[in-house]
DRENROBA-922798 format. One record per residue (C-alpha): x, y, z. Coordinates in steps of 0.5 Angstrom, whole numbers, plus 500, padded with zeros to 3 digits. Layout:
BEGIN
XYZ...
***
This chain:
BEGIN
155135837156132831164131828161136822158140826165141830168142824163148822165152828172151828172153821168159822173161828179160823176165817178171822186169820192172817191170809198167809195162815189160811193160804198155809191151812187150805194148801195143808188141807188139800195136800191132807186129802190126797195123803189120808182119805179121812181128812175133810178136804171137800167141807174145807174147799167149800169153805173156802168159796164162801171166805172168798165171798165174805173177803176178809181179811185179803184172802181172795181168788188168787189165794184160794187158788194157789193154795188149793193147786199146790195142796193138791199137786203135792199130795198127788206127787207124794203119793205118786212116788210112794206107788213107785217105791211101794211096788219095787219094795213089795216085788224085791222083798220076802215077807210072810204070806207073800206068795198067797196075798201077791198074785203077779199075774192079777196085778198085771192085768189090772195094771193093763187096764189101768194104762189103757184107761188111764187118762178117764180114771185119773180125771174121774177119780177126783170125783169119788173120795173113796178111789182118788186116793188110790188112782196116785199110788196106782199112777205111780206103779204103772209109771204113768207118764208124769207129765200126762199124769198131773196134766190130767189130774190139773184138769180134774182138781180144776173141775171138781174143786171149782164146782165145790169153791163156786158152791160155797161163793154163790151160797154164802152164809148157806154153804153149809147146805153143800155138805149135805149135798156132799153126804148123799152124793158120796154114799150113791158113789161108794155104793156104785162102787161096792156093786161094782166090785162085787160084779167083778169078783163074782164075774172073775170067781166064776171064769175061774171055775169054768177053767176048772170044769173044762
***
């Protein structure tokens, strides 16, 4: 039996809990993803639509929907404040292969263009399980307005896992066909993004090399 398979029977068997259990579950969950990367956030908030549609036990709109934003404001938040500690911590302390891993002048022009380019990051960063995790921490280092911050990142949970609890309402007892939706679409993202990367650091090595030619 599959990871995912696994996960569909434990959520089945979790539906017929106390509504204050599931609100607690979903608010985890959510939180869970912005925190640890692996955590299934997206199957579970599909999930949700569909228990939304079943209406059991009580637990409807107003509940899924607490839960999904609190989950995800706190893990935001979190994640966040650890960017602010983690930069301060790495740039006062001394520790082995520094100078050879930490390049001052690089994290500064990538922290330049993420202030100027801040607001499309953070709202498309919801899209992609790959980078949503890393755009908080990175919010955080820059000291990204707090206010704009979750202000943008409000409206990026609004959409994305809008459009993954409707999925889950209008498909019912379907949602599982979601998944496998979700499973092609995140390869075609992380794809996009492994090329990108790979253009970049070959656009950057050979600036490099031109500078020491010239």
């Amino acid at each position: 039996m599959t990871f995912q398979e696994t996960l569909i029977q434990i959520l089945n068997r979790f539906s017929e809990t106390d509504p204050i259990f599931l609100w607690l579950f979903f608010a985890f969950s959510n939180f869970a993803e912005n925190v640890f990367p692996p955590w299934p956030g997206d199957t579970i908030t599909v999930f949700g639509g569909f228990l939304v549609a079943r209406n059991l036990n009580s637990f409807g709109w107003p509940a899924l929907v607490t839960s999904t934003f609190a989950g995800n404001l706190f893990g935001a938040w979190i994640m966040y404040r650890f960017g602010q500690m983690f930069l301060h911590w790495v740039r006062k302390k001394n520790f082995p292969f520094k100078d050879s891993l930490y390049d001052e002048e690089s994290i500064e022009k990538t922290f330049a263009w993420f202030r100027r380019n801040s607001i499309l990051v953070v709202l498309f960063s919801r899209f992609s399980a790959g980078i949503r995790f890393f755009v908080s921490i990175v919010a955080g280092m820059v000291k990204m307005n707090p206010i704009l911050f979750f202000g943008v990142f409000s409206i990026a949970v609004s959409l994305w896992c809008g459009i993954l609890i409707f999925s889950g309402f209008y498909l019912g007892s379907h949602w599982e066909d979601v998944l496998g939706f979700l499973e092609i679409y995140n390869r075609i993202i992380v794809t996009i993004l492994a090329i990108a990367a790979l253009v970049f650091f070959w656009h950057k090595k050979r600036q490099r090399t031109a500078k020491q030619n010239s």
